[in-house]
C-alpha atoms as one frame of an Amber mdcrd trajectory, in Angstrom:
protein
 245.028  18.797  -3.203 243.778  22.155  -4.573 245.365  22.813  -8.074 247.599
  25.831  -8.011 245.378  27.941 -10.317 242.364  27.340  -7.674 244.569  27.978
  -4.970 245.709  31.684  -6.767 241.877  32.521  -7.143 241.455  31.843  -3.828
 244.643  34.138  -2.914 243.787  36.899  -4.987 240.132  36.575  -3.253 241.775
  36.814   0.448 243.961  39.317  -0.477 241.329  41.970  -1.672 239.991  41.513
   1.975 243.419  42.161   3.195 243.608  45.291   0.585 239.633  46.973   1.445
 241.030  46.136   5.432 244.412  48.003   4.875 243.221  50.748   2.809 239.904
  51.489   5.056 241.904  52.939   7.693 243.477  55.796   5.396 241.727  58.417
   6.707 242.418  60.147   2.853 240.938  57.292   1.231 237.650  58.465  -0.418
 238.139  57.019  -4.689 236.003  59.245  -6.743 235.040  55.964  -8.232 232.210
  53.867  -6.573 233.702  50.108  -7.146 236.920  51.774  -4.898 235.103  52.640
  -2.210 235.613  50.593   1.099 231.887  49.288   1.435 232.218  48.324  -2.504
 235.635  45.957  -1.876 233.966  44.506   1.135 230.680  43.516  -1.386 232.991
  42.141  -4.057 234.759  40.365  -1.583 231.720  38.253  -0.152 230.524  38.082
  -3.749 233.584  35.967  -4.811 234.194  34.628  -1.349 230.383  33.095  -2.085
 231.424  32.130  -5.777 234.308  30.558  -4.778 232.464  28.253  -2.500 229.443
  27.803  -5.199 232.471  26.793  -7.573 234.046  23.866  -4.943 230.567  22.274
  -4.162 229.833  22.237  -8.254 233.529  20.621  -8.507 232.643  18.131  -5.087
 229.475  16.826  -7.011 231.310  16.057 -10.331 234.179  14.333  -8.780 231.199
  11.825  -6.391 229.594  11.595 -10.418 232.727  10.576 -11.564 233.813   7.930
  -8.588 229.962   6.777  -8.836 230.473   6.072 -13.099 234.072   4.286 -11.963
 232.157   2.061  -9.537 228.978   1.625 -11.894 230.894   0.455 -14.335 233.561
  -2.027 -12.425 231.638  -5.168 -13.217 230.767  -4.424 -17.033 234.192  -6.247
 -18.724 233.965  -9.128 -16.073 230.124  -9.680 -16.914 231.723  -9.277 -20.761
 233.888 -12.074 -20.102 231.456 -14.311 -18.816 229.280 -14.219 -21.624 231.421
 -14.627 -24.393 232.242 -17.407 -22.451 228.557 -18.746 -22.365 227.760 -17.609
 -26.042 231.334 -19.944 -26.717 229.797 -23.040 -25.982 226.417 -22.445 -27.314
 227.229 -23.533 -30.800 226.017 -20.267 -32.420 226.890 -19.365 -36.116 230.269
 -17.663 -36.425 229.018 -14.697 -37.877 226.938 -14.313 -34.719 230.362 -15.272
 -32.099 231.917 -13.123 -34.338 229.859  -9.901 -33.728 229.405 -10.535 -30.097
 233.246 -11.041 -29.769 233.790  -7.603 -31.633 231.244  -5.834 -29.514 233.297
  -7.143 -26.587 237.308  -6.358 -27.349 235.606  -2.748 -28.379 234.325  -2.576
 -24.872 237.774  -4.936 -23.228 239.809  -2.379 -25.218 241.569  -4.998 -27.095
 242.074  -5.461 -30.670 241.701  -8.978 -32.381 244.212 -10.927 -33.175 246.124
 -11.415 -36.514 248.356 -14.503 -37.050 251.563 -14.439 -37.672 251.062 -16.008
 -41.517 248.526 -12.580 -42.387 252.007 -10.066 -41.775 253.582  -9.257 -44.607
 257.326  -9.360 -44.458 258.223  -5.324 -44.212 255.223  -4.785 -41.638 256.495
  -3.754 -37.709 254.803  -4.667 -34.609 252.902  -1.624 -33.515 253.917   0.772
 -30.767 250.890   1.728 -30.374 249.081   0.953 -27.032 245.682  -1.098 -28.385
 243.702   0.505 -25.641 244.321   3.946 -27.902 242.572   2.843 -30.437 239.800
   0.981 -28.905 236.418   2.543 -28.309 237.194   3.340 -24.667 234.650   6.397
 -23.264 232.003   5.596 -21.014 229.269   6.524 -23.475 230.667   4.575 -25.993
 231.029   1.366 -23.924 227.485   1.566 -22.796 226.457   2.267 -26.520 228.202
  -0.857 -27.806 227.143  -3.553 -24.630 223.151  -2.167 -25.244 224.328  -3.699
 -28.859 225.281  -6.732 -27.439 222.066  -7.088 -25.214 220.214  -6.709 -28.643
 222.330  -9.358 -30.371 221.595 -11.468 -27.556 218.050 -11.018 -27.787 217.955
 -12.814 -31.116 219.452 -15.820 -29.602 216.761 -18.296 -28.241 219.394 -20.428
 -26.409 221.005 -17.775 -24.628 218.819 -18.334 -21.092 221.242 -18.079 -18.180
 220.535 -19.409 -15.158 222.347 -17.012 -13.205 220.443 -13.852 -12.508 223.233
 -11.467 -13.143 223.586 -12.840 -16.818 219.630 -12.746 -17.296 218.636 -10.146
 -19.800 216.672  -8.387 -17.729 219.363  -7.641 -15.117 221.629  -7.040 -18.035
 219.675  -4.312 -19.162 219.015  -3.093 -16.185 222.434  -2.665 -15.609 222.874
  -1.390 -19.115 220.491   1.889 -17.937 222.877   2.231 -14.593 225.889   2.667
 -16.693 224.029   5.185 -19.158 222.746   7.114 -15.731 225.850   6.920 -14.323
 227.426   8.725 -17.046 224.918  11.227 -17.401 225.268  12.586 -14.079 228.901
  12.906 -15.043 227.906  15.072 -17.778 225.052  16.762 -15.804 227.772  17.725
 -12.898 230.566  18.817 -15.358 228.026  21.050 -16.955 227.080  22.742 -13.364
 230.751  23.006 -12.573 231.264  25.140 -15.645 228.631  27.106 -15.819 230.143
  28.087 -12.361 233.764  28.422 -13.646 232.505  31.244 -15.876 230.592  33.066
 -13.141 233.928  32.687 -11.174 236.299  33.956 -14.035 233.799  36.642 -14.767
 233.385  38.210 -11.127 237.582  38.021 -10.501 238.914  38.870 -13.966 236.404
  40.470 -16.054 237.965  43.455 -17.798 237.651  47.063 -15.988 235.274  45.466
 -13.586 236.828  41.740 -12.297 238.356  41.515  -8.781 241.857  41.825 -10.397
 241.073  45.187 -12.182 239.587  46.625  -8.969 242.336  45.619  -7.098 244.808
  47.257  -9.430 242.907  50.647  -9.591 242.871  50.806  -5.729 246.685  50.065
  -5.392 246.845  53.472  -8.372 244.785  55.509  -6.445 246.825  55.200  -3.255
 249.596  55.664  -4.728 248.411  58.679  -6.274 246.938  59.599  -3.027 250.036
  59.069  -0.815 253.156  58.619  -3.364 255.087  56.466  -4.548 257.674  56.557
  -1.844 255.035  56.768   1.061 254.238  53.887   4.027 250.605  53.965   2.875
 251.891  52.886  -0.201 254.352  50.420   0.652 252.033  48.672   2.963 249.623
  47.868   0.216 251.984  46.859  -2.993 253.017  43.584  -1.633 249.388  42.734
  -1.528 249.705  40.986  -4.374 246.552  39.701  -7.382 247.361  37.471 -10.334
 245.230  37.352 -13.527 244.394  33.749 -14.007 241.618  33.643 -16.271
């Protein structure tokens, strides 16, 4: 669903259409301002009406970037698993296990370990959920298993028979998840560029869609009164500033 600040935009858009419509059949209404003038409301209405739509089709192609990344990078902590579990049995130095099994909780969001003999008697069990302070963004996780793939470069017995585990479908993979969360990036940066153009066409001071609509609801009322049915008819209409 539509958040409620997208769905005021796209109120306060509707409702200058509902505004130029009402106020186009006073037959007093000539502004001595251009932006008031009936032709000018029904421009700046299929200006935003058109930046509106610009604005969900940015937002669209972020959120398929962002379910794309989720799916890209499903299999990367099961692969993980599998081959720590390989490197396990391969009889590798410890300071080697070691660095590969670091690269991994990083990635797992897990923290290693500590027996109960290393606590000292006035420490607490932390709160704190691990994942928190794990290295958990996309970026990141790529970063740290293109690490791994070069720590497992420098092991001559690492040669999987499995293709999925074979370095070169490893790294391969590696490049997905790096791609994947570029076009997150690449999307988001679209989507605001968008947000701006949006923000700057409905609230931009004197000249925004909000302003405008203010300064026409003044100038019928100055026109008609405050008491009159021209009036009346047109203050309901109602615009919220939600830059």
């Amino acid at each position: 669903m539509p958040s409620t600040s997208e769905v005021g935009h796209a109120r306060n858009v509707a409702n200058l259409q509902k505004l130029s419509q009402q106020v186009s059949v006073y037959t007093l209404y000539n502004p001595p301002v251009p932006n008031l003038m009936v032709a000018s409301l029904q421009g700046l209405y299929a200006t935003a009406n058109a930046k509106l739509v610009e604005v969900e089709d940015k937002r669209n192609a972020n959120k398929n970037a962002i379910a794309l990344r989720q799916t890209a990078f499903e299999n990367l902590k099961p692969i993980l698993t599998r081959i720590i579990n390989r490197l396990e049995i391969l009889g590798l130095m410890t300071g080697t296990l070691d660095q590969a099994k670091s690269l991994n909780r990083s990635i797992q969001g897990s923290r290693k370990k500590r027996s109960v003999s290393a606590k000292t008697d006035d420490e607490q069990p932390s709160t704190n959920n691990s994942i928190s302070n794990s290295r958990q963004s996309f970026t990141q996780q790529a970063e740290n298993f293109g690490i791994l793939l070069q720590l497992l470069a420098t092991i001559p017995n690492y040669d999987p028979g499995e293709d999925e585990l074979k370095l070169t479908t490893l790294s391969t993979y590696k490049d997905s998840l790096i791609n994947a969360t570029q076009f997150v990036d690449q999307t988001e940066a679209e989507l605001n560029i968008k947000l701006i153009e949006r923000d700057q066409i409905l609230y931009a001071e004197e000249t925004g869609l909000y302003s405008i609509a203010q300064n026409v609801k003044k100038y019928v009322k100055s026109l008609y009164g405050a008491n009159s049915p021209e009036y009346a008819t047109i203050s309901p209409i109602t615009f919220k500033n939600q830059k």
